[in-house]
Structures are given as structure tokens and as C-alpha cells.
C-alpha positions, 0 to 999 in steps of 0.5 A: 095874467087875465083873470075872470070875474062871475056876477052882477055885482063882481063885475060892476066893481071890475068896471069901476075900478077899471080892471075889466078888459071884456064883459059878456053878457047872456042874452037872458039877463036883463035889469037894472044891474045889467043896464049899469054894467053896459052903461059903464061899459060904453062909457069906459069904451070896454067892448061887450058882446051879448051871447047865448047862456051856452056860451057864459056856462062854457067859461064860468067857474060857478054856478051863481054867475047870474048870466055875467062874465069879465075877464079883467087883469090882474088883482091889485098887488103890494109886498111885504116892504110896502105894507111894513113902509105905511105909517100905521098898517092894518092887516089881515093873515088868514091861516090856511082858510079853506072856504072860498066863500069865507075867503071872499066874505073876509075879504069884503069885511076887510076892505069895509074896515079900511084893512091895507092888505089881505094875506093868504097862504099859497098851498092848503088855503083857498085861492082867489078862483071866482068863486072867492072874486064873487063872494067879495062883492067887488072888494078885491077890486079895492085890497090888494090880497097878498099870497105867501108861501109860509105863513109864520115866516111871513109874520116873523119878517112883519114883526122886523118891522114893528107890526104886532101880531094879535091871533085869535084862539078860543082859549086865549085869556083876554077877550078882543075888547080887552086888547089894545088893537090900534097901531101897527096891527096885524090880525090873524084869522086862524082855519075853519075848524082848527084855528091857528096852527101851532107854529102860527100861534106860537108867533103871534105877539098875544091872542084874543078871544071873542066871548061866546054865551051860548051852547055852540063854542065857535064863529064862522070864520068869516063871522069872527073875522068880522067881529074882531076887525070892527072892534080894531076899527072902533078903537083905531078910529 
């Protein structure tokens, strides 16, 4: 199923990774940004069409799309059975994060982590809509993003397949410093504002907590994903 990518930056990665079918491009936009986009357009013979910003504004799910427009194929894809056949897998599980744009930002600080795949839940959760694509600079290109229908079912099968699962809760007793987060690895990022769910909670190997020396008692969802993944990249790597 085609699928549609908004921005500067989103659509160059479309191009580069070569999931871009057609870009259109508003007669107003210009730049360097737009000249790479038509250079790369010629040079991987994808077709082009310059219209008026009529006509990007009638196919764009965001405001912010910057006067750029791809439809592209479908995202990369994995299974469960692949991620679990690598030798030392390093994921990420969202628990029903609701933001797109925490989604996308997620996505972006995974992929920088050299993060295999990314797992999201199919209802109650946001989805890949180009809001998400754009708000990941492109990462999507380069991280398959798995959806699930059940979360703690979906850790449970991981778990058959010797992947820990470490959770992040607030009132966990050891700090993310204080884990061993390297190996067979799965990290579970829990929702704005409620955190993991109960069930979730429940099946994860151990939690951890990022040490907070201020008045406000909470990260950003995005911002603690973040935190945690570049403390497992320090110690994986």
C-alpha cells in the first residue's frame, strides 16, 4: 500500500533509501533542499511534477509539510522471528505512546542508536500517519517499525527467545546507570503521562529509572527514550 511522506528532510531519505514512487513539489518552494530533492529525483529516474501549493495542501496530512510531497511504498518490515534470530538484538517497545510526534522523535533517537527495530501497539497508540514519517527525519527509512496487536503478549514470545526486557517506571529501585543493558536487549518505553501498564510492567525482566534532581518528577517520553538508549549504546558499545 502506497504511503505518503510531508517535508524537506522526510522526502530526501524517501529518495535515498529508494522507497520514494513520485514527489510533487509547490511552485513556491525552492533551496538548496529542493534542488537535492530534483537532483536525486533525475538521478534515481523518479518522476516529479511541480504544482501549484493548491495542490500539495489537497493530499498533505500536516500543516508543516514545507511545500514537499512523496508517496513512497511501504516502510521497511521485520517479524518477531527475525528480530529474535539476530545475534544480539536491540529493540525498542513503545507502550501505547500517544503522541505522533514523540512517536517520530523515538523513532529518529533509535535508529541513531543502531536500535534493530521499533515496536508499537496497533489500537490506542499512534500510528505511522506523516505526521510520525516527518517528525523522524527519515529514520523510518532505515528501522523497520513493527506493529503488534498486544503488547505483553508480544514481549512474552520475546522473552521465549532470550531477549531481556527492561522497563522504565519511575519508582523502579535501580537507576539505568546501574543496569547491565547490553546483550539480547528489549526496552520498554511506557505512555505519556501513565507509564507502563500494569500487565506490561508485570512482564518485564526488571525496570529502571532515570534519576530526576529537580521539582518536575518526569521526562518527555521521547526525551527519556533517549536518555536510556544512549546509556545501553555506552555500555553495548
Amino acid at each position: 500500500m502506497a504511503q505518503h511522506v510531508e517535508g524537506r528532510n522526510a522526502v530526501v531519505e524517501a529518495l535515498k533509501s529508494g522507497r520514494a514512487l513520485k514527489v510533487w513539489l509547490s511552485h513556491s518552494a525552492t533551496g538548496r533542499t529542493i534542488d537535492e530533492i530534483v537532483k536525486l529525483c533525475k538521478e534515481r529516474e523518479i518522476p516529479f511534477e511541480r504544482v501549484a501549493n493548491e495542490v500539495i495542501l489537497s493530499k498533505v496530512e500536516t500543516e508543516n509539510h514545507q511545500g514537499v510531497l512523496a508517496e513512497t511504498a511501504d516502510l521497511p518490515q521485520t517479524t518477531l522471528e527475525e528480530i529474535i534470530a539476530l545475534e544480539d538484538p536491540f529493540v525498542v517497545i513503545l507502550d501505547h505512546i500517544q503522541d505522533p510526534h514523540n512517536l517520530g522523535a523515538i523513532i529518529r533517537t533509535a535508529e541513531a542508536a543502531g536500535v534493530d527495530a521499533v515496536i508499537i501497539a496497533d489500537k490506542r497508540a499512534a500510528t505511522m500517519t506523516a505526521g510520525a514519517i516527518k517528525a523522524s527525519a527519515g529514520a523510518v527509512e532505515y528501522i523497520p517499525i513493527m506493529t503488534v496487536a498486544n503488547i505483553a503478549q508480544t514481549i512474552e514470545y520475546l522473552k521465549k527467545g532470550n531477549i531481556w526486557i527492561v522497563g522504565t517506571a519511575d519508582e523502579a529501585e535501580k537507576t539505568h546507570t546501574e543496569c547491565d543493558l547490553r546483550g539480547r536487549l528489549a526496552i520498554v518505553i511506557g505512555s505519556e503521562g501513565e507509564g507502563l501498564s500494569r500487565l506490561v510492567r508485570d512482564k518485564c525482566d526488571f525496570l529502571v529509572r532515570i534519576p530526576m534532581k529537580g521539582k518536575i518528577s518526569s521526562l518527555n517520553a521521547s526525551v527519556a527514550a533517549g536518555v536510556i538508549l544512549y546509556e545501553a549504546v555506552r555500555q553495548r558499545y
